[in-house]
N, C-alpha and C positions, 0 to 999 in steps of 0.2 A: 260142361257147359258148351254151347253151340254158338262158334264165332258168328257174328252177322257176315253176309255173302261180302260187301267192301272189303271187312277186315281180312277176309279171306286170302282175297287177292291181291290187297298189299302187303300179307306176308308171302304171299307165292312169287312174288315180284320179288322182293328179295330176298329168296331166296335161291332165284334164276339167277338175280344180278349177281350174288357171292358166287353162285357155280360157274357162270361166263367166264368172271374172272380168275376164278381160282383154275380151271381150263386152259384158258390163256396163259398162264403162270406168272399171276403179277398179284394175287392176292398178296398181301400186306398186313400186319398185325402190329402194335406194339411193344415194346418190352420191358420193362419197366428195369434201370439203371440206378444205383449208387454209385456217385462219387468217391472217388480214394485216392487222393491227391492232385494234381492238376490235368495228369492224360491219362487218370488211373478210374476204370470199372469196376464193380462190385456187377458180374450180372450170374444169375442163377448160381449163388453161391461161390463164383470163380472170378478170381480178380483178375483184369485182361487190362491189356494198355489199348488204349485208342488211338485209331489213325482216324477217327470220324469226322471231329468236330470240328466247326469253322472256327474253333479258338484260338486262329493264327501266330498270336503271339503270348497266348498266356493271360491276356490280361484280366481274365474272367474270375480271377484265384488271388490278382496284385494286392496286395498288403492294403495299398494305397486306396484301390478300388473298394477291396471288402470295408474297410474302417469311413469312406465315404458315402457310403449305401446303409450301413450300421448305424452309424452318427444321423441321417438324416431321418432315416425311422423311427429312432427313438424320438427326435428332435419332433417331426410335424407327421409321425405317423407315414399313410403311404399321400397326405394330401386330399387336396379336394377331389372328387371323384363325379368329375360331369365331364361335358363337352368342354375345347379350347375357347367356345365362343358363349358360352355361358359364365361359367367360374372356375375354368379347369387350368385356365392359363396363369401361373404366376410367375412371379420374378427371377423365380430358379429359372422356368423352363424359357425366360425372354434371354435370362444371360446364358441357355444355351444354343439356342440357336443363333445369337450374336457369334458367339464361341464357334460354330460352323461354318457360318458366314464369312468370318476372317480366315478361319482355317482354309477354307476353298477359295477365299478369294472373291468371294461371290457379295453385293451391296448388302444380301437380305437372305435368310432363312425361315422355313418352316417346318416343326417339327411334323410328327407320325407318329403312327401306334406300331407301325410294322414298315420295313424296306420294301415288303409287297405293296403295303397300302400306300405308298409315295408315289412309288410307279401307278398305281391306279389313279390317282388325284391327279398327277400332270395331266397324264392321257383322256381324262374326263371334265380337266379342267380348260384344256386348248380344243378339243373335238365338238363342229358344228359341222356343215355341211360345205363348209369352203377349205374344207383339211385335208390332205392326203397325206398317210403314215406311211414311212417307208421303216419298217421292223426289218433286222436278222434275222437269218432264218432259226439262229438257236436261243435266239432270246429268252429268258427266264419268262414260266409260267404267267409271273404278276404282270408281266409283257403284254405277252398274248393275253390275260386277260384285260388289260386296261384296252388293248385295241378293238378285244370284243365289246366291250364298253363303249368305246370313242364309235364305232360302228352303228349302234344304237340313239346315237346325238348325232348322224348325217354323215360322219367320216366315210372316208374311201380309206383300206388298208392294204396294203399291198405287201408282201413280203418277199426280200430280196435276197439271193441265193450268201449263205456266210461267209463273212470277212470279203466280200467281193466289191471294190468300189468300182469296177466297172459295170459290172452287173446293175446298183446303184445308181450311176448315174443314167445308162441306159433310161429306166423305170421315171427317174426325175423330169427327163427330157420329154417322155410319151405324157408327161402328166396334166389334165387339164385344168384341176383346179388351181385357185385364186392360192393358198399359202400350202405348203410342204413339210413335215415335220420329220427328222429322221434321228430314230431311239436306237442305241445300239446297248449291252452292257459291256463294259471296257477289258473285264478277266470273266471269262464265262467259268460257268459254274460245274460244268461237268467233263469238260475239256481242257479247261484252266487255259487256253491259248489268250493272245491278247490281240483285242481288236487294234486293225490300222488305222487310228484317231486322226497320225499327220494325213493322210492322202485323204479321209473323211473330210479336213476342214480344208485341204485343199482344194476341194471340191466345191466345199461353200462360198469357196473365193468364187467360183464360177458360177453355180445353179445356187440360188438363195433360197434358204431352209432356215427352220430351228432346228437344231443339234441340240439332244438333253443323251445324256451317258447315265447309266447307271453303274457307279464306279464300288458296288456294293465288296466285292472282292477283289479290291484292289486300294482303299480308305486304309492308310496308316501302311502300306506294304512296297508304293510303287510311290516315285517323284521323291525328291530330296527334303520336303518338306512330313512326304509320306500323305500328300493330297490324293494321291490317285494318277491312274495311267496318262490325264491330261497333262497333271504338271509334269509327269515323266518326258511326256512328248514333246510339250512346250504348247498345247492347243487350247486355245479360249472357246468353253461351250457357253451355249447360253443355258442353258437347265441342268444341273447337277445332281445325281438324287445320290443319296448315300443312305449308307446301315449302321447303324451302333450293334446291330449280333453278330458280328463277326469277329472281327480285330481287334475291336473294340470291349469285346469281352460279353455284352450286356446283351438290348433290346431295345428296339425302336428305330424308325429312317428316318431321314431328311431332304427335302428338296433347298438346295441354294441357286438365287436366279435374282434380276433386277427387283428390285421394290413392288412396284407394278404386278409384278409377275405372280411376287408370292402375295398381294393382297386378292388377285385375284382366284389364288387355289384357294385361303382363306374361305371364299364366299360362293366357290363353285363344285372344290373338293368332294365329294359324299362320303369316304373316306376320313377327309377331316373335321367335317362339318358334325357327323352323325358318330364321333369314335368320343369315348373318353380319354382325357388326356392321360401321358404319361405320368407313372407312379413317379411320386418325387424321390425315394429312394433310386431310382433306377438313373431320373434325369442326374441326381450328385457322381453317380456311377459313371456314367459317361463322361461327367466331366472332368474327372480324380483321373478317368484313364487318357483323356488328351493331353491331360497336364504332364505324365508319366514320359521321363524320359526313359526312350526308344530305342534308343541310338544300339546299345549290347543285344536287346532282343532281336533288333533286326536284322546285325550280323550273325548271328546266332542261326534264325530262320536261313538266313540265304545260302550259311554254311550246312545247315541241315537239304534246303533242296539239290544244291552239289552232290551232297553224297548220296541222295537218295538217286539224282538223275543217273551219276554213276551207276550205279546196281544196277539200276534198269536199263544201261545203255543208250540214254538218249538225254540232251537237254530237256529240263525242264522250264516253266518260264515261271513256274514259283510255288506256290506249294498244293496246289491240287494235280493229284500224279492218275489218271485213270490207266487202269490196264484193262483192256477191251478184251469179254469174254466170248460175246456174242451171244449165246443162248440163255435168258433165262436163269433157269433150272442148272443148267452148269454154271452161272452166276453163284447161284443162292449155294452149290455145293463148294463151290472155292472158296465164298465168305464163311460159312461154316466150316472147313480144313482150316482157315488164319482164325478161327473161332477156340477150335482147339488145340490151336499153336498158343493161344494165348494174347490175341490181338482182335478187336475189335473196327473191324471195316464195311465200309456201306456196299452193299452189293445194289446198284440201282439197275432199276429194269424200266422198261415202258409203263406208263407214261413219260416217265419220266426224262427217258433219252430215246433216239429215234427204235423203231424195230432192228434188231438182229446188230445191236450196239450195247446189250447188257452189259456190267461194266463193274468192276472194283472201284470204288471212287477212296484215294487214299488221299487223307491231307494232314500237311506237317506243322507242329506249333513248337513254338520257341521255348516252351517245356516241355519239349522231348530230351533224352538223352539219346549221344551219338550210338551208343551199344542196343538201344531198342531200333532205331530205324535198321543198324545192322540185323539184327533177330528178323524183324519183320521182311527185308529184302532177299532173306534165305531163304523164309518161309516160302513168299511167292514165287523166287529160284523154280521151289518143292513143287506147287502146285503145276508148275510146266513140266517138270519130269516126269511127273505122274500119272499112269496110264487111266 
């Protein structure tokens, strides 16, 4: 049979775009993973422990969590299945976000379908034509695109060179428009460093802004409550967004901010307006694991990034460890050498982190044992002695 000419060329289209990028060496595929215990793979027949996952403490596997995710499915199924502003919002998900609310500190919460889609909904919900964004330069993805978004509703977006609050305030100063908005996220994701939050809000002492943090890898791990890098810091933001996929064990973000604040993402969000709401299994889940005392897990974690910064020779500031390969291709052959050592690690590459920054992305969860991080720290010892 003879394609019509269109079909033609939208499959020669892509299949330019697969060769470009497989070119570039950033093609991408998935792999399909079984679980085998809490940091344990099943992949292609070979069971590998994992340094991947954002499961920072375990709690994705807690007793507590599985039997509260269990119970609530059998109970009401997975729930209503529409939007929040239809009939998606019920009582589980008001007393979870209550639950966030206090956790943060914050008067009011709003749930999300994703930690991406939070970040979209602020930046789509404050962006007119009287906004200027001032972004990190290494901001996560759902960042940058919530500012390409806010872009498209009038915003000016400016991005300021990272962690630089001089740099910052320069930008704030040259700025014409009427209000100022400055996103930063608090533990970056590929880096794992941590932004300067105090000099950020010292800052706001002086040049007046909204400050919203996205404290997505940093929720349950940093401040003594385990609020995130603000309450470490001691800094009041005004917009909060947080992740239940990480530390948290689950799925799904949050925005915490005045009253005002979240009735107006409510009604402006697209993000939250147009998503179905959270499975109610999933909402019990998130909140089986705030309730979870933390306290062993998180000595546990911070005695594991110790000994892992050890090995590697340098502090770390918590549990995402990147070791910078630079190329690619020499990326993707390191991740497969720790592939069959028997360890599962993210080899990322562009897009994802800048060019000629390819990179092991290693991260440590509270069910690890101390003999696997040892194994895996040899391993990558190997990979540098290796011609």
């Amino acid at each position: 049979m003879t394609l019509p000419a269109r079909t033609r060329e939208a499959l020669s289209f892509v299949d330019a775009a697969l060769a470009g990028i497989e070119a570039e060496g950033h093609l991408r595929d998935v792999v399909a993973v079984e679980p085998d215990g809490p940091v344990g793979f099943v992949v292609d027949g070979r069971r590998v422990v994992s340094f991947a996952s954002n499961d920072y403490l375990g709690l994705s596997s807690h007793p507590a969590v599985r039997e509260a995710a269990a119970r609530a499915a059998m109970d009401f199924g997975l729930g209503p299945r529409a939007s929040a502003l239809i009939c998606g919002h019920t009582m589980m998900h008001a007393e979870l976000e209550e639950a966030f609310a206090a956790f943060v500190r914050q008067p009011a919460a709003m749930l999300a379908p994703t930690g991406y889609a939070a970040n979209l909904a602020v930046l789509d919900a404050f962006a007119d034509e009287d906004l200027h964004v001032f972004s990190d330069a290494l901001n996560h993805a759902s960042i940058v695109d919530g500012c390409a978004r806010a872009k498209k509703r009038g915003a000016r977006v400016e991005i300021y060179r990272h962690a630089d609050v001089e740099d910052l305030e320069r930008r704030l100063l040259a700025s014409g428009r009427p209000r100022a908005l400055v996103i930063t996220e608090t533990v970056f994701s590929m880096d794992g460093d941590v932004a300067p939050l105090a000099e950020i809000a010292a800052l706001k002492a002086r040049r007046e802004f909204t400050l919203v943090t996205d404290e997505g890898h940093a929720t349950l791990l940093y401040g003594a409550r385990g609020a995130g890098v603000a309450e470490a810091q001691g800094v009041a933001v005004d917009v909060h967004v947080g992740t239940a996929s990480k530390a948290l064990g689950a799925l799904g973000g949050f925005v915490a901010s005045d009253a005002a604040t979240v009735r107006l993402l409510r009604n402006r969000a697209r993000t939250y307006v147009f998503s179905t709401a959270m499975p109610l299994p999933i909402v019990a889940a998130i909140r089986a694991a705030l309730e979870v005392d933390r306290t062993e897990l998180r000595a546990r974690l911070d005695a594991h990034v110790l000994r892992l910064g050890t090995h590697l020779g340098r502090a770390l500031a918590g549990p995402i460890a990147p070791v910078v390969i630079g190329a690619p291709d020499a990326t993707i052959r390191a991740r497969e050498a720790l592939f069959e050592a028997g360890f599962l690690v993210a080899g990322v590459r562009p897009p994802t982190v800048p060019e000629g920054t390819s990179r092991l992305r290693i991260t440590l969860s509270a069910a690890h044992e101390s003999a696997e991080i040892d194994r895996l720290a040899a391993a990558v010892a190997q990979l540098h002695s290796s011609p």
